[in-house]
N, CA and C of each residue as an Amber inpcrd file, in Angstrom:
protein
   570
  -0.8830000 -62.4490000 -73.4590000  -1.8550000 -63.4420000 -73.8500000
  -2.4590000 -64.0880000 -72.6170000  -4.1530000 -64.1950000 -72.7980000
  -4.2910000 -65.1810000 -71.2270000  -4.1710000 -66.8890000 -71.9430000
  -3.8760000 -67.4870000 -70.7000000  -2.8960000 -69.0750000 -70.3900000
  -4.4720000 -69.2310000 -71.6510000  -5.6170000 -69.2670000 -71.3240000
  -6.6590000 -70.7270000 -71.8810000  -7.5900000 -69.8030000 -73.4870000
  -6.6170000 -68.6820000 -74.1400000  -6.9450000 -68.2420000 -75.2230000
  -6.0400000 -67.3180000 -75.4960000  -5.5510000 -67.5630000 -76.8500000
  -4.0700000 -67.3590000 -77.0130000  -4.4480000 -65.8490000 -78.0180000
  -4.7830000 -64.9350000 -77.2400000  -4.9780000 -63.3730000 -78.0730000
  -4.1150000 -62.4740000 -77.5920000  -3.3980000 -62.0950000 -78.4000000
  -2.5660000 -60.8140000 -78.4980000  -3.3470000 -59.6670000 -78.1080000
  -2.5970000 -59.2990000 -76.9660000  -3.2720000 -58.0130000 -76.3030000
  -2.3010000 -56.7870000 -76.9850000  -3.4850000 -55.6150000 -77.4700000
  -3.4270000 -54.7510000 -78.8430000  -4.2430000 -53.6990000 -78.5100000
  -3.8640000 -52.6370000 -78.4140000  -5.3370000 -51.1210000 -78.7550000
  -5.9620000 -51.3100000 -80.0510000  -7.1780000 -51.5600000 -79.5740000
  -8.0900000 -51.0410000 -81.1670000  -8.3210000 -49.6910000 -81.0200000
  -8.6840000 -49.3490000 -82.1680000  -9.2960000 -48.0490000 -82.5040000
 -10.4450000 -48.1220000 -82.1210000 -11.6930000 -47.2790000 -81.4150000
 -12.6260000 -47.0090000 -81.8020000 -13.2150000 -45.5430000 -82.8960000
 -14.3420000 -46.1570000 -83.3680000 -14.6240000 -44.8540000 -84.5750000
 -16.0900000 -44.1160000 -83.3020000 -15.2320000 -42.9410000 -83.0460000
 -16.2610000 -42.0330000 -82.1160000 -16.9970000 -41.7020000 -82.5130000
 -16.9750000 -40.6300000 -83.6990000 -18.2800000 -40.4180000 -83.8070000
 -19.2530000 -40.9990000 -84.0840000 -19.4730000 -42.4300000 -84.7090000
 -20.4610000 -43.3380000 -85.0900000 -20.8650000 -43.8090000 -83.4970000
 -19.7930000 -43.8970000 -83.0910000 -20.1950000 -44.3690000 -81.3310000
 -21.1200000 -43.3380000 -80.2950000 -20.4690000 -42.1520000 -80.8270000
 -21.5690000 -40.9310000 -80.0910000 -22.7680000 -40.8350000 -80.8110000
 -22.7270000 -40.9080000 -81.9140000 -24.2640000 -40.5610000 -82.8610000
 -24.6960000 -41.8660000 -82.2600000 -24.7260000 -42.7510000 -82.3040000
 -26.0570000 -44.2370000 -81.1920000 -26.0200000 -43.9960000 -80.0490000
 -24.9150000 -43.3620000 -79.5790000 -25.2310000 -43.4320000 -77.9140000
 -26.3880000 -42.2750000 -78.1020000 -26.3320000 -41.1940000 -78.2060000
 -27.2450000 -40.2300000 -78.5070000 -28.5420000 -40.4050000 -79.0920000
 -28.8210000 -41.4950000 -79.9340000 -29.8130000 -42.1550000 -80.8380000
 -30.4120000 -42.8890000 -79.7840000 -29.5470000 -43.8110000 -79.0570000
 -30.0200000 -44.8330000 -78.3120000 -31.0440000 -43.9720000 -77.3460000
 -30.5370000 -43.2180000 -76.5200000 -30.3800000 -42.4870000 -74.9980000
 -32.0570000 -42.0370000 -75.6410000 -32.2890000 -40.7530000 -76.9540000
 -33.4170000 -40.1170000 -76.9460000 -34.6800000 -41.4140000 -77.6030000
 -34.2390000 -43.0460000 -78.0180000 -34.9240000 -43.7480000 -78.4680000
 -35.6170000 -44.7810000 -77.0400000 -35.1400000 -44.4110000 -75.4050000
 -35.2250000 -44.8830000 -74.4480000 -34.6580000 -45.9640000 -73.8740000
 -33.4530000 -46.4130000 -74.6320000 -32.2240000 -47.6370000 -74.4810000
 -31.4550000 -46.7460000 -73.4100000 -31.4940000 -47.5100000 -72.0530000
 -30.3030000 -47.1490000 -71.0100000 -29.0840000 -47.9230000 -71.3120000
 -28.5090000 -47.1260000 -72.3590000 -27.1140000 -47.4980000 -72.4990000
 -25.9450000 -46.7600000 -71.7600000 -24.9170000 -47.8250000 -71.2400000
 -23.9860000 -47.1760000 -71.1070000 -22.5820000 -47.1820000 -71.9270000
 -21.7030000 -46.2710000 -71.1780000 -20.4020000 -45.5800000 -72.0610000
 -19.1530000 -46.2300000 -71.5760000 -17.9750000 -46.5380000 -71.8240000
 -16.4840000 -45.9210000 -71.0500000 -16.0470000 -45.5520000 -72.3760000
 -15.2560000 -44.5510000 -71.6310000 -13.5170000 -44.2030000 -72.8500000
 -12.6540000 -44.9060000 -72.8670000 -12.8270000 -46.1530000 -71.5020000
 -11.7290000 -47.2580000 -71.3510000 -12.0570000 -48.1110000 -71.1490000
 -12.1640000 -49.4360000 -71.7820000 -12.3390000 -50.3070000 -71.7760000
 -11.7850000 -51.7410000 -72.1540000 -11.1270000 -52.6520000 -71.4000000
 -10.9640000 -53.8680000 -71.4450000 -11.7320000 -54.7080000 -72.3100000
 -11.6170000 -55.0920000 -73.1380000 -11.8920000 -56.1480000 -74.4430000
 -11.9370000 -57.5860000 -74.5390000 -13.1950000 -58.3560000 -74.1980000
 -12.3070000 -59.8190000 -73.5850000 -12.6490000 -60.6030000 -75.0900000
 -12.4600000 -61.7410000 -75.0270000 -12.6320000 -62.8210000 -76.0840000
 -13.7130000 -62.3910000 -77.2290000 -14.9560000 -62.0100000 -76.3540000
 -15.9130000 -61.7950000 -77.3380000 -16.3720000 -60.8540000 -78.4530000
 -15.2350000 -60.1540000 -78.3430000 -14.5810000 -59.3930000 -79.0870000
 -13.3260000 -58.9630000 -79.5630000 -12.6290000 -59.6840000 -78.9780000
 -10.9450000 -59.7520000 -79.3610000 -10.5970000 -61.0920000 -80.7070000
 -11.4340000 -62.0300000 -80.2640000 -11.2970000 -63.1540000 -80.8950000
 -12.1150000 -62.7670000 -82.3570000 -13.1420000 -62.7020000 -82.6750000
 -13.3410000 -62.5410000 -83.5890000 -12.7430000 -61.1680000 -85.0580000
 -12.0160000 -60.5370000 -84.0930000 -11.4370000 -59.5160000 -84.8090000
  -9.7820000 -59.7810000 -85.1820000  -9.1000000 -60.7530000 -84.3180000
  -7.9790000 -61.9050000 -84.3580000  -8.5430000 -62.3780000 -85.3990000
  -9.6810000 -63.5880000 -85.6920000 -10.1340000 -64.2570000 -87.1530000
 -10.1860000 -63.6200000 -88.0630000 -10.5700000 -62.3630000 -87.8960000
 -10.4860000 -61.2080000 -89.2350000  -9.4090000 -60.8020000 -89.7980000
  -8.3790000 -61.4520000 -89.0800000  -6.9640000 -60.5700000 -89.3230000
  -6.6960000 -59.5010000 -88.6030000  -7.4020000 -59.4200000 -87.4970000
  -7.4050000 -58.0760000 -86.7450000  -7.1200000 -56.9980000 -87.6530000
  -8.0740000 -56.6460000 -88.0510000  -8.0710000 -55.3070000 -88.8920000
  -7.7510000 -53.6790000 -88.1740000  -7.3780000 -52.7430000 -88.0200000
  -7.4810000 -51.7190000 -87.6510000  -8.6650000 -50.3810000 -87.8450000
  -9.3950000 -51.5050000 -89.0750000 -10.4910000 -50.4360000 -88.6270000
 -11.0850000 -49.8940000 -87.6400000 -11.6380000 -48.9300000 -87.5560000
 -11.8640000 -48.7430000 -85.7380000 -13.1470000 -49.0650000 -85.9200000
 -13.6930000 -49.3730000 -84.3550000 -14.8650000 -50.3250000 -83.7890000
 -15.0410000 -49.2240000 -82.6930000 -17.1440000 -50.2510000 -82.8080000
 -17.5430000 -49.3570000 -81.7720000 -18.4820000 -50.8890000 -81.3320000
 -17.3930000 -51.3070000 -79.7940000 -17.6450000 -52.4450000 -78.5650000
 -19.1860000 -52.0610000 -78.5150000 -20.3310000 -52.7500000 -78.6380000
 -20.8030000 -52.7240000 -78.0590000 -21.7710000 -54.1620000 -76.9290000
 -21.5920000 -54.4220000 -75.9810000 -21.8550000 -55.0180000 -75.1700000
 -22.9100000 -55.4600000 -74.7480000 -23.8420000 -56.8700000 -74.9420000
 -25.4660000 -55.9330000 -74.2650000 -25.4270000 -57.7510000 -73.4180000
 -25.7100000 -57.6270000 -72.2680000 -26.0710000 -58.5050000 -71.0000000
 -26.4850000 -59.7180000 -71.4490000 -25.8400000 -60.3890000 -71.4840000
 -26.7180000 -61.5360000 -71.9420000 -26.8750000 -63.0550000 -70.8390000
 -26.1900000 -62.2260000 -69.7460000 -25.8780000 -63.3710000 -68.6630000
 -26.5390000 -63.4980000 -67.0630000 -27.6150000 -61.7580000 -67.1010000
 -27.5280000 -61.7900000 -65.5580000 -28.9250000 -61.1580000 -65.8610000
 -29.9950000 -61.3580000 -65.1290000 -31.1380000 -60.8190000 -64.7810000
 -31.3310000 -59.6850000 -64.2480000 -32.0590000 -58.7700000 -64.9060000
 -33.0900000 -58.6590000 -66.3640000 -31.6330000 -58.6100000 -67.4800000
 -32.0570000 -59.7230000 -68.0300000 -31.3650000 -59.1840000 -69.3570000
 -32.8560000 -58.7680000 -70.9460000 -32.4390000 -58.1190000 -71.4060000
 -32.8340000 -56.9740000 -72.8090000 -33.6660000 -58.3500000 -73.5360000
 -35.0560000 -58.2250000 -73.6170000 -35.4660000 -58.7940000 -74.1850000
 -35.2730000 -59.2570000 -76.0330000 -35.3390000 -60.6730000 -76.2490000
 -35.2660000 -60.9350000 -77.8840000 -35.9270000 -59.3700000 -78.7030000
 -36.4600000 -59.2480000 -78.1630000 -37.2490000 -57.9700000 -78.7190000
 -36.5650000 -57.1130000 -79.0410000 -35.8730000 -56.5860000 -77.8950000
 -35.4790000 -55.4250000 -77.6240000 -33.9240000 -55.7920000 -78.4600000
 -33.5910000 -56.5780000 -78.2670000 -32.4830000 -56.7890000 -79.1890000
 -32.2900000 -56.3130000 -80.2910000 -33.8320000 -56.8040000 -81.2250000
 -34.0930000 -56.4700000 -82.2990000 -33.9790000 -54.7340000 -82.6790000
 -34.9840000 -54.8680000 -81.6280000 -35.1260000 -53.1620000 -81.6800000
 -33.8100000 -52.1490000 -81.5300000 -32.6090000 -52.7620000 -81.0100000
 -31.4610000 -52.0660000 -81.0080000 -30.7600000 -52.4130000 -81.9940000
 -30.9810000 -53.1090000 -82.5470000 -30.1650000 -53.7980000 -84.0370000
 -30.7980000 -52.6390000 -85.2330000 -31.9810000 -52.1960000 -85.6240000
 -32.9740000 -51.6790000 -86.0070000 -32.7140000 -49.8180000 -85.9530000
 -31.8820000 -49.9920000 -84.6680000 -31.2500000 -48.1850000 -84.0990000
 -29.9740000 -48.1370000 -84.6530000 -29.2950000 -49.3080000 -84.5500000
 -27.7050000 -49.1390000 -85.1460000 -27.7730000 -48.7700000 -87.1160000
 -28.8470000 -49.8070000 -87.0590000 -29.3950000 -49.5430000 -88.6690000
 -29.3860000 -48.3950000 -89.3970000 -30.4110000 -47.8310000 -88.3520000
 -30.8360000 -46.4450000 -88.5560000 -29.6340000 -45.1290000 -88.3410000
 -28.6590000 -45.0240000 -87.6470000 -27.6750000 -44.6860000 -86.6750000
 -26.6800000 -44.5720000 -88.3620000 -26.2260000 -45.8460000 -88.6420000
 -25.6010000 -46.1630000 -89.3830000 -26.1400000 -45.2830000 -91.4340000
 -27.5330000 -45.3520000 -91.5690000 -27.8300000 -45.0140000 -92.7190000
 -28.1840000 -43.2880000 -92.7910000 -27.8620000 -42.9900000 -91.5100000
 -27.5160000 -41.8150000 -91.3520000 -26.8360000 -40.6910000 -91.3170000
 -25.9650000 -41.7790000 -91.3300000 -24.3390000 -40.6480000 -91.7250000
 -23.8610000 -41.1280000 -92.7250000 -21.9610000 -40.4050000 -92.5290000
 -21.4260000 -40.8900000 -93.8250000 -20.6900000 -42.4000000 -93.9120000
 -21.3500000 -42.9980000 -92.8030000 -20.4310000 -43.8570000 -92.4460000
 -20.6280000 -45.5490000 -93.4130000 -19.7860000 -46.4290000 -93.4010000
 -20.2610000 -47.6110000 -93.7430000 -19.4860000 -48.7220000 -92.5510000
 -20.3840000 -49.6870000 -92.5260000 -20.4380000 -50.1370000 -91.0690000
 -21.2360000 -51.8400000 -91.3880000 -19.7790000 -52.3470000 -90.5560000
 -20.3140000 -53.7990000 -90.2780000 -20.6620000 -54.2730000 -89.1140000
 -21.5600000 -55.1290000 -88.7430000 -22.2980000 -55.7790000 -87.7290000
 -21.9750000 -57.0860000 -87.3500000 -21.3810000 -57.1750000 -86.3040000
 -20.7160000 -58.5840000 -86.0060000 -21.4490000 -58.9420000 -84.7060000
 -22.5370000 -60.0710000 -84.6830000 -22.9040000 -60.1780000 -83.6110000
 -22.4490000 -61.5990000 -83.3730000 -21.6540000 -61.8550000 -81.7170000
 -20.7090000 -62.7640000 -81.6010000 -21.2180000 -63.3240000 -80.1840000
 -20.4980000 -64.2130000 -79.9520000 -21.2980000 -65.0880000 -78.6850000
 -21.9990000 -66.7770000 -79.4800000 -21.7090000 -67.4660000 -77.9380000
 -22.1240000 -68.9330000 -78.4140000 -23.5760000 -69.2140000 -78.5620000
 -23.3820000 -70.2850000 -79.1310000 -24.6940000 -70.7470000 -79.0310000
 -25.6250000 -71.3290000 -77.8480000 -25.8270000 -72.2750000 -77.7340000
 -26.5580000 -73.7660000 -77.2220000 -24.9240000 -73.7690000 -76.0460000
 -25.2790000 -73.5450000 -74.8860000 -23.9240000 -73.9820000 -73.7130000
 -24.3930000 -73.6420000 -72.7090000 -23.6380000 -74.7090000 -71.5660000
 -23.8820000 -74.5160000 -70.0200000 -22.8050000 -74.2550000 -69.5750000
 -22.5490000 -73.0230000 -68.9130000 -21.1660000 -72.4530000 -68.1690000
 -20.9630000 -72.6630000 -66.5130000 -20.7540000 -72.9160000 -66.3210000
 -20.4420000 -73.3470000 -64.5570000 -21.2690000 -74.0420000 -63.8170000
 -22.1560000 -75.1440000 -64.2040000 -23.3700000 -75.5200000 -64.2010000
 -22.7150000 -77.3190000 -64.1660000 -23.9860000 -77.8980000 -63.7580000
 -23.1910000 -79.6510000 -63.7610000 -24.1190000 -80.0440000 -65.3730000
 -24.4000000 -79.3950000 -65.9460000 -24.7790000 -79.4690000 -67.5240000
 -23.5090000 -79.0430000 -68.2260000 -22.8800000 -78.6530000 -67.9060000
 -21.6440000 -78.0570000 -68.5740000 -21.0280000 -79.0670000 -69.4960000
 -20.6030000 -79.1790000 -70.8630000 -20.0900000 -79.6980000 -71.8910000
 -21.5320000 -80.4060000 -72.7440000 -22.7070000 -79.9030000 -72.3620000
 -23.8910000 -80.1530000 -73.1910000 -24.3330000 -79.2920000 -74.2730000
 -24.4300000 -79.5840000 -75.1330000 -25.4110000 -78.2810000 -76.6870000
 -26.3980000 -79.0680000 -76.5140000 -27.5480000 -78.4150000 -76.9820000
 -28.2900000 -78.3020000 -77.7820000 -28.7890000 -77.9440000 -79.3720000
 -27.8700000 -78.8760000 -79.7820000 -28.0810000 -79.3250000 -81.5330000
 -29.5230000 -78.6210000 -81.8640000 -30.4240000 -79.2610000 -81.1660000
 -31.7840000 -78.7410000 -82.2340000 -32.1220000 -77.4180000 -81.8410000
 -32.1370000 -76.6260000 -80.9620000 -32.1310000 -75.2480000 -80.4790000
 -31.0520000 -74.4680000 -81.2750000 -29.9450000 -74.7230000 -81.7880000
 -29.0260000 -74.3790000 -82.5790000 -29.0410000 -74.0710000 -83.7020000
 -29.5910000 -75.3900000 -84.6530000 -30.0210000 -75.3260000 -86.2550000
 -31.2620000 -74.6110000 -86.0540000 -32.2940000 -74.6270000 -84.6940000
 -33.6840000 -73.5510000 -85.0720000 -33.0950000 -72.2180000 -84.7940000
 -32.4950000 -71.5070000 -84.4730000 -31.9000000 -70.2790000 -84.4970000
 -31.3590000 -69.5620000 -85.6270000 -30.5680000 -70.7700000 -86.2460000
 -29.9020000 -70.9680000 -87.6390000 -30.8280000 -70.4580000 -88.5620000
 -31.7370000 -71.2910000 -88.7610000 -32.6980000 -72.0270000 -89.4020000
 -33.3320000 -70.3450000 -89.4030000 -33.7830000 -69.9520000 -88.6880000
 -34.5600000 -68.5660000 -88.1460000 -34.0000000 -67.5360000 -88.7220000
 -32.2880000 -67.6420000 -88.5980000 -31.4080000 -66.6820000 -89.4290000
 -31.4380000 -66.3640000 -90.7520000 -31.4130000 -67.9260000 -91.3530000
 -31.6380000 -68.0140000 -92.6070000 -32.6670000 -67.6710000 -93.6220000
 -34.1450000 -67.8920000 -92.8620000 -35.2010000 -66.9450000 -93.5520000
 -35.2020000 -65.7310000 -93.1220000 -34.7200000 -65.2680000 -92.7830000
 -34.6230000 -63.9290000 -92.3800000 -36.0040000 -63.3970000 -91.6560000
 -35.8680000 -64.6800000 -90.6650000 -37.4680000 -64.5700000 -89.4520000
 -37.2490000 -63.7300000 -88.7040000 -36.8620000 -62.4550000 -88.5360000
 -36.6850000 -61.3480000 -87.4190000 -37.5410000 -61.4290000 -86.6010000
 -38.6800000 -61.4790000 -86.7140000 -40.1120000 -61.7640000 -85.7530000
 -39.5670000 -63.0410000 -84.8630000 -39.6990000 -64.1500000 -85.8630000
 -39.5000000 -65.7390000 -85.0280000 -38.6660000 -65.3170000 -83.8650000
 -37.0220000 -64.7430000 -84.3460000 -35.7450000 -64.5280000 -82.9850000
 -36.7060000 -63.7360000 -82.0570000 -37.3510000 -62.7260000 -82.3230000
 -37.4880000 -62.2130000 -81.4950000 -38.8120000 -62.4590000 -80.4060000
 -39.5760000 -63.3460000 -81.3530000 -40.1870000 -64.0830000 -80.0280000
 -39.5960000 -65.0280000 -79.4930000 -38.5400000 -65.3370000 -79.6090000
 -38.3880000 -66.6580000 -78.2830000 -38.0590000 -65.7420000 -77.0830000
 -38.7610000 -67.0070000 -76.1870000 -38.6240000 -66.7350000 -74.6400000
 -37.4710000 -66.6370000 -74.3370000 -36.8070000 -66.4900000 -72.4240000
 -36.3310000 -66.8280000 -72.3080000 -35.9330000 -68.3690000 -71.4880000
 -37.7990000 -69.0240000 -71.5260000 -37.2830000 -69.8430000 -70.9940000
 -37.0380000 -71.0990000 -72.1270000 -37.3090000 -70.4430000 -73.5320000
 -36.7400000 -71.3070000 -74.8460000 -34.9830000 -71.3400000 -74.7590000
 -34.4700000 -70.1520000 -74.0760000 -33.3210000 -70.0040000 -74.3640000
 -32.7440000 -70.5870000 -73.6150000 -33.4720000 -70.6450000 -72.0220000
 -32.4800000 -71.1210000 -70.9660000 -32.4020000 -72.2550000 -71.6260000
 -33.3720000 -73.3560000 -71.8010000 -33.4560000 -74.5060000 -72.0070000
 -32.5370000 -74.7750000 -72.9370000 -31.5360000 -73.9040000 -73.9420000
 -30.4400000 -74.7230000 -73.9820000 -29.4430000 -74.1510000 -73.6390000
 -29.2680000 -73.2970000 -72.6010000 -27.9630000 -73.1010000 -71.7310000
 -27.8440000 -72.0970000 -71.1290000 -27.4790000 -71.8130000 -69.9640000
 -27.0480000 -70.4050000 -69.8470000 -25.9580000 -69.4920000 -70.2270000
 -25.5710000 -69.9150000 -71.0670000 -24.5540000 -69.3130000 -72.0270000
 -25.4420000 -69.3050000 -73.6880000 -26.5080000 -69.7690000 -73.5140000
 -27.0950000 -70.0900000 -74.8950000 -27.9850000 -68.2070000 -75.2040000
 -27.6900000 -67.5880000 -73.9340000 -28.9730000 -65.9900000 -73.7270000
 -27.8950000 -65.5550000 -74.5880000 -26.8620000 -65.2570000 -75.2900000
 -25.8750000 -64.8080000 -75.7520000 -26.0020000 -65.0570000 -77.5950000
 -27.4970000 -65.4480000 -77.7070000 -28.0660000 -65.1170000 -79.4340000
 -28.6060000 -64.0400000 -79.2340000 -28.9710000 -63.1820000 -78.2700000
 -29.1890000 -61.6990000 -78.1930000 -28.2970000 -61.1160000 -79.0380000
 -27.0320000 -61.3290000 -79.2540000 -25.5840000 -60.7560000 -79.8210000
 -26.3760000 -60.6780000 -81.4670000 -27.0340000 -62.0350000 -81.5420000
 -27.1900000 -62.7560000 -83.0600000 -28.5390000 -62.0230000 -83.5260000
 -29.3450000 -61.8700000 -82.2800000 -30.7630000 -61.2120000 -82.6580000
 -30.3780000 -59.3970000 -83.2500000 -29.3160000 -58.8510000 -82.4240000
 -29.0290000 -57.0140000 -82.7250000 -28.7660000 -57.2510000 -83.9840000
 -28.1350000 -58.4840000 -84.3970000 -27.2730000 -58.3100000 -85.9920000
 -28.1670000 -58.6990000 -86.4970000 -28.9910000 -58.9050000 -86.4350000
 -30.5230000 -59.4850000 -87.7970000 -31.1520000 -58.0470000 -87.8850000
 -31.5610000 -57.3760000 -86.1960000 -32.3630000 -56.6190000 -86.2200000
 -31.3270000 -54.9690000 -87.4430000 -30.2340000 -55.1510000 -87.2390000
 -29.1930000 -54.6530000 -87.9510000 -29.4970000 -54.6460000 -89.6290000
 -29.8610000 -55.7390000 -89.9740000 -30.0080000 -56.2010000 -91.4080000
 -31.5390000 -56.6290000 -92.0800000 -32.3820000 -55.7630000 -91.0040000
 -34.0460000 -56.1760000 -91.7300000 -34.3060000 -56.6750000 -93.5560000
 -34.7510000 -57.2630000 -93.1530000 -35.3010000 -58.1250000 -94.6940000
 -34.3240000 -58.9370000 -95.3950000 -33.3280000 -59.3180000 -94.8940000
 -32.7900000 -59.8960000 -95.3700000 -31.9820000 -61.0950000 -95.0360000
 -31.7180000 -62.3590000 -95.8150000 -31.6180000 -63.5680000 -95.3040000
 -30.2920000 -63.7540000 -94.8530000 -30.2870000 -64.6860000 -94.4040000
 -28.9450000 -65.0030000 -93.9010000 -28.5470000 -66.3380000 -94.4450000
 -27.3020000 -66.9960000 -94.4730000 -26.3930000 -67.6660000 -95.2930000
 -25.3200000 -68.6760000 -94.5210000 -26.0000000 -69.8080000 -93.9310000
 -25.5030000 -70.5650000 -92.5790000 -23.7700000 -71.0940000 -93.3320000
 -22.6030000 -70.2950000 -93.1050000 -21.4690000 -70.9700000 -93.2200000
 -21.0730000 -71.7160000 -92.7940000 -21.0930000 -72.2820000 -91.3860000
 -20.8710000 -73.5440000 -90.5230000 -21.3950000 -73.2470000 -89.5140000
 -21.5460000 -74.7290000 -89.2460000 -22.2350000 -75.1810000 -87.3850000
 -21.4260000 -76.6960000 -87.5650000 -20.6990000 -76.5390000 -86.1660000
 -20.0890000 -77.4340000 -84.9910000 -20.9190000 -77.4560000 -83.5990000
 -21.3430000 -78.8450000 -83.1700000 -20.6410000 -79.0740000 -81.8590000
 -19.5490000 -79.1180000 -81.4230000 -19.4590000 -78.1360000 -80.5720000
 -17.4850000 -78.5030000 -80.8070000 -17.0060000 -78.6590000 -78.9270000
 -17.2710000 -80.1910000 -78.5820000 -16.9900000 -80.2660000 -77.3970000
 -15.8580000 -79.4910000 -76.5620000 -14.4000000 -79.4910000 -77.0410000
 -13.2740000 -79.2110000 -76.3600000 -14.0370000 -77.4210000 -75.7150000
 -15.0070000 -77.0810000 -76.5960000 -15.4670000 -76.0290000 -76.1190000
 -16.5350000 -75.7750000 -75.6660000 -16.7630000 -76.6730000 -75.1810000
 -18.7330000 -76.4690000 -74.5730000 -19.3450000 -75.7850000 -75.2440000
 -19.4970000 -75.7740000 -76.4960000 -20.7300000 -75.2270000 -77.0650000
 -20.9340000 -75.3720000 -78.6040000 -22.0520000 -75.2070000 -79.1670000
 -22.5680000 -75.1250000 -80.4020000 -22.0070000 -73.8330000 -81.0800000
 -21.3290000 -74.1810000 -81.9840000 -20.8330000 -72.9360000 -82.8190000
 -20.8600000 -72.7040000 -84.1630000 -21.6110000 -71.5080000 -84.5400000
 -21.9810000 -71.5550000 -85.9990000 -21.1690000 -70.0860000 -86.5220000
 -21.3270000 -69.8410000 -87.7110000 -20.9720000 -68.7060000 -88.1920000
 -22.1930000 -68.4640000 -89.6920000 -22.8070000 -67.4600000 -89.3650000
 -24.2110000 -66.8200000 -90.4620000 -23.9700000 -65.4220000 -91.1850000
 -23.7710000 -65.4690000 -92.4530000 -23.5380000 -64.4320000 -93.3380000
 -24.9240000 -63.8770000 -93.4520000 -24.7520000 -62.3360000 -93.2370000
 -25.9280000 -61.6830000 -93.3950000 -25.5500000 -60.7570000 -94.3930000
 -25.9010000 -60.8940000 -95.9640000 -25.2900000 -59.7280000 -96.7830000
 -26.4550000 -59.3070000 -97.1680000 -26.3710000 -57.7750000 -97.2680000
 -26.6590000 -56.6120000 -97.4260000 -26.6280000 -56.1690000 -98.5180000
């Protein structure tokens, strides 16, 4: 377990072939994605699969920059949410979309322990009509402006672009100081 998040370190499964059919999808759709066969798993995906009960279904990590310049435009988010879609209604597979990461937060910064409440519920808010367009026009200097940990609704934009036309279902939003950041959880059913 690390000392400041208490997760049981565990092999997941991944499901390959759903993982090779997008990498392959991605690669001829012009997404420079990359691969490992090994890979280290941190919070942002350990933790939410811990809340699930850590299930053993197998998973396919996928990772997309949300912290360092150039990061993958709102757009492009979409547009890879949109490939997994497609990826997914293509085979025999059935497949859930968990897009994870904070909201509204400043990480190593002298803003640090600040949200942005109203940048939060408009994201929400965006989720909930099922504005795929709206996420995907914001800037990034809409995003910096509430954190640099806030570029990490990219996670939230793949899972809309994942679920076209359809609304989403705001289960909770916290400020939740002890953790620097705005934290919500949005049902997208299908």
């Amino acid at each position: 377990m690390e000392w400041w998040m208490p997760l049981q370190r565990r092999r997941i499964p991944i499901h390959q072939p759903f993982a090779r059919a997008l990498l392959r999808a991605a690669v001829a759709e012009g997404f420079d994605l990359a691969f490992s066969e090994k890979l280290r798993l941190d919070h942002s995906v350990m933790l939410p699969l811990q809340l699930m009960g850590a299930p053993d279904v197998p998973i396919v990590p996928l990772l997309q920059n949300c912290f360092i310049d150039p990061m993958p435009t709102p757009r492009r988010c979409l547009a890879l949410g949109r490939l997994i879609r497609q990826v997914a209604e293509a085979g025999p597979w059935r497949v859930a979309v968990l897009g994870t990461g904070g909201m509204s937060h400043w990480v190593g910064v002298p803003r640090m322990c600040e949200v942005n409440e109203a940048f939060d519920r408009r994201v929400l808010d965006l989720i909930s009509r099922g504005d795929a367009e709206g996420l995907a026009g914001l800037t990034d200097p809409e995003i910096e402006a509430a954190g640099n940990g806030a570029h990490e609704i990219r996670n939230w934009i793949t899972a809309v672009g994942a679920t076209p036309g359809h609304k989403g279902r705001t289960l909770a939003y916290e400020v939740v100081p002890p953790w620097v950041v705005g934290a919500g959880v949005v049902a997208l059913e299908v």
